[in-house]
C-alpha positions in Angstrom: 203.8 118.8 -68.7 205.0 115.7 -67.7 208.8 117.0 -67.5 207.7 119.9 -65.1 206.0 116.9 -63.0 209.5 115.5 -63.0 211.2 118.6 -62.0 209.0 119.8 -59.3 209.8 115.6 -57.8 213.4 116.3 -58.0 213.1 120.1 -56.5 210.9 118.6 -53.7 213.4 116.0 -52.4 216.2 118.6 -52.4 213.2 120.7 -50.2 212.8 118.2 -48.2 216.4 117.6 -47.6 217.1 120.9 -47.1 214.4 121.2 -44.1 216.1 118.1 -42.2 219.1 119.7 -42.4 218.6 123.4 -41.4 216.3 122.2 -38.5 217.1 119.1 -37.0 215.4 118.4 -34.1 212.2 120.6 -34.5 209.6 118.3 -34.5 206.9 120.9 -34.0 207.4 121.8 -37.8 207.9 118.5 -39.0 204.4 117.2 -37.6 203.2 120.4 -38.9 204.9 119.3 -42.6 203.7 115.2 -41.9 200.1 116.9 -40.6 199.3 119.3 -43.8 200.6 117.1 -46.8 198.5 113.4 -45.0 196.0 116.0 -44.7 196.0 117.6 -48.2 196.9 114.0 -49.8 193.6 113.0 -48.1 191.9 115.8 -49.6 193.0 115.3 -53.4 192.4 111.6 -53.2 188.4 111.8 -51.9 187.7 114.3 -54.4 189.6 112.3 -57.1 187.3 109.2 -55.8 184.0 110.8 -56.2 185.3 111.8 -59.5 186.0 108.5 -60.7 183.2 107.1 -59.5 180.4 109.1 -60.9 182.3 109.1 -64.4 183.9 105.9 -64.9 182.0 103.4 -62.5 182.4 101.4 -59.2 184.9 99.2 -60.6 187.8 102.0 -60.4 187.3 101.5 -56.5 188.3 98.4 -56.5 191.3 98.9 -58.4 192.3 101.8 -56.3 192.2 99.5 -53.3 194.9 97.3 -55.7 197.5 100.2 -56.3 196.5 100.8 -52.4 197.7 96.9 -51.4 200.8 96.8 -53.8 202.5 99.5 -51.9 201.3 97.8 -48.4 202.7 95.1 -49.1 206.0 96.6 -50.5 206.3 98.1 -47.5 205.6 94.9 -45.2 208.1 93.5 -47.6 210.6 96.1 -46.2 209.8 95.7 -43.2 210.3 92.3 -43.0 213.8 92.5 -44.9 214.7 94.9 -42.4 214.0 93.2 -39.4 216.2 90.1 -40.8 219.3 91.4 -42.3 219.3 95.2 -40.7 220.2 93.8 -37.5 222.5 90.8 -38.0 225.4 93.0 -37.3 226.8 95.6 -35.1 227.4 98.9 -35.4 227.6 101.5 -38.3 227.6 98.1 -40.6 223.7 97.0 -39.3 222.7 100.7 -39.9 224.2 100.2 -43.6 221.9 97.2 -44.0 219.1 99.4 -43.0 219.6 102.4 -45.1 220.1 100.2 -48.5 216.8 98.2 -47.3 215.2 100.9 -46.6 216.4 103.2 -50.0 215.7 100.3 -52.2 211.8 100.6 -50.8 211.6 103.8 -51.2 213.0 103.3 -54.8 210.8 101.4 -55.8 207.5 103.1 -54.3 209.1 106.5 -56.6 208.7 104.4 -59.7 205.5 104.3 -58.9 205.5 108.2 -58.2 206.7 108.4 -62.0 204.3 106.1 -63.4 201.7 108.1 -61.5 203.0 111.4 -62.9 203.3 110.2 -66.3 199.3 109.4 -65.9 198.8 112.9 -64.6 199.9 114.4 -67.7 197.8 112.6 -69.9 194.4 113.4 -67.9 194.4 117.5 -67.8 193.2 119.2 -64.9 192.4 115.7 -62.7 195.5 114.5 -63.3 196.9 117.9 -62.4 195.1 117.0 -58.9 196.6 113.6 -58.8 200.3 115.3 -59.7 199.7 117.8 -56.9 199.1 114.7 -54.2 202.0 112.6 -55.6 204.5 115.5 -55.5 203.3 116.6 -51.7 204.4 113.4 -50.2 207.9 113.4 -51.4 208.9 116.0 -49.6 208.3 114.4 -46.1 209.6 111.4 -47.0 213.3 113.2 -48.0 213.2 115.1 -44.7 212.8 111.6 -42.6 215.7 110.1 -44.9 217.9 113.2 -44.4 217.1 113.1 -41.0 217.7 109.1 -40.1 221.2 109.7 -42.5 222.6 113.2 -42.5 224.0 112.8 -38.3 225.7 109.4 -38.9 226.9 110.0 -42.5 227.1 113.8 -43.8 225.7 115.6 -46.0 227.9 114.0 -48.9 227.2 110.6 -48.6 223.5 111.4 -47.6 223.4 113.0 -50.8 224.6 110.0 -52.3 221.8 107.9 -50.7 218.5 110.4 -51.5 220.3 110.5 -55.9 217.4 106.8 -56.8 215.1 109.1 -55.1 215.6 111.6 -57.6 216.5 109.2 -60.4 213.9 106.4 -59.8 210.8 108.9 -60.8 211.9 109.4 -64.7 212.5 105.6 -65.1 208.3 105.3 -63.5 207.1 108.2 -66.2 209.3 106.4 -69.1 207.1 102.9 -68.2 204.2 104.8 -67.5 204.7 106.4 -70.7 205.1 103.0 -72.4 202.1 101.8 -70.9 199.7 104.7 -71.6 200.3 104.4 -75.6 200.4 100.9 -75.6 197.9 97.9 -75.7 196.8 99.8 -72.0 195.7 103.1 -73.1 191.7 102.2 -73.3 192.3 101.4 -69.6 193.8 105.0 -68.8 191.4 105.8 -66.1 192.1 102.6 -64.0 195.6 102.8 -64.5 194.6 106.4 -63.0 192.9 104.5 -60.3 195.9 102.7 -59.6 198.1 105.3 -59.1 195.8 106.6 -56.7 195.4 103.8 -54.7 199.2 104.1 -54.3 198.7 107.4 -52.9 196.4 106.7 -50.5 198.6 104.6 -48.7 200.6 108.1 -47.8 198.3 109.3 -45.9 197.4 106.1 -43.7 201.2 105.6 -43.1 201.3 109.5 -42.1 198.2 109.2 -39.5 199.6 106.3 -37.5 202.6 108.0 -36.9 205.3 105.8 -39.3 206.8 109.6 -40.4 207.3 111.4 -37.4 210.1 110.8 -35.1 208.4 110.3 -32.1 206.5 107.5 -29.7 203.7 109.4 -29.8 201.0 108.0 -32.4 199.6 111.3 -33.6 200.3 114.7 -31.7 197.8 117.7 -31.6 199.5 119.7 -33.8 199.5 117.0 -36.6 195.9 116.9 -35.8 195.5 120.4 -36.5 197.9 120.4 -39.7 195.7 117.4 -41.0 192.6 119.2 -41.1 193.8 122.5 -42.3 195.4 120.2 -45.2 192.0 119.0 -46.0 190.2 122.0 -45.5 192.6 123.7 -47.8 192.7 121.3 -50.5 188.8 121.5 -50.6 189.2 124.8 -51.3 191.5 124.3 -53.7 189.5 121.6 -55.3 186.0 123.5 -55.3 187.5 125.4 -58.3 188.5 123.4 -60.6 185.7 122.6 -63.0 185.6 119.2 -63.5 185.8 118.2 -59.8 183.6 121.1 -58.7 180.5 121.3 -57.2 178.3 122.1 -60.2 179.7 119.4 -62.3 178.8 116.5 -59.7 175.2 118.0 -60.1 
């Protein structure tokens, strides 16, 4: 299971690529792609919550909001890195800067994308749920990526900068894999936690507008793309029997 987890990551950046490139500019369907996966991320991680909570306890909460504040402050991290070296010089050079900041970020948060994955397949149909949300989000994040590189660069050495996207997820599931049958495997469903708590930041980053190229914060077709996302999911989510309605009676 865990290697079609790995697949599908790989497929999705190459998806995601591929939508940047054939329509550039559109930003109608990329708030529609940004809208529906926050929106469905949302939906998988609230029903994965309640889940948690009624079968392991309170305390998987709290380590959620941990996996949540590692990738928030990755990201400040970035951020931060970017604002001091990405702009020292002019030019294509200072864009350079940017993109390897900004890649090695992105790098690191898909080790986390393969550690989560490599929990999914341990925990059967939830952590098919938790697979589903990790593997959403990658593909909007290769569309912005390809979008930002693929004018200024080409498709070859854009390519070249999306391959530890695709590479950094198998060296997460071989850790992950490491730390589910180690000393950490009686803590399998807060290391579950964790990974969620990752996710979650997705979808905050998604609502205030960090993934769509625009100055507007959140337009009304994202809106609408959000809730259909969680609407769906719900949906989704209603049927499968250990997250369903019956078994939280």
């Amino acid at each position: 299971m865990l290697f079609i987890f790995l697949v599908i990551a790989t497929v999705t950046v190459v998806f995601g690529a591929l939508i940047a490139i054939l329509y550039q500019d559109r930003l109608t369907e990329y708030r529609i792609i940004f809208g529906f996966t926050a929106g469905a991320v949302l939906g998988f991680v609230l029903m994965l919550m309640v889940h948690l909570f009624t079968e392991v306890g309170y305390f998987t909460i709290i380590v959620m909001w941990g996996g949540f504040l590692l990738i928030w402050l990755l990201e400040k991290f970035t951020h931060r890195l970017h604002a001091r070296f990405g702009n020292q010089e002019e030019g294509k050079k200072s864009s350079i800067w940017g993109v390897t900041i900004t890649i090695i970020g992105l790098s690191i948060h898909s080790v986390m994308d393969g550690v989560s994955l490599s929990i999914a397949a341990e925990k059967q149909t939830v952590g098919i749920a938790l697979a589903i949300g990790v593997l959403l989000h990658r593909l909007p994040v290769a569309t912005v990526i390809t979008t930002a590189l693929h004018r200024d660069y080409g498709i070859g050495k854009t390519a070249l900068w999306l391959t530890p996207l695709i590479i950094t997820p198998f060296v997460g599931a071989f850790i992950g894999e490491r730390l589910i049958h180690s000393i950490f495997k009686d803590f399998a469903n807060y290391l579950f936690a964790f990974a969620l708590g990752s996710l979650l930041h997705v979808v905050v980053d998604g609502l205030k507008g960090g993934c769509v190229p625009s100055e507007e914060k959140m337009s009304n077709t994202t809106k609408i793309a959000f809730v259909m996302g969680i609407l769906i999911t719900f949906c989704v989510m209603y049927f499968i029997p250990e997250l369903g309605h019956e078994h939280a009676h």
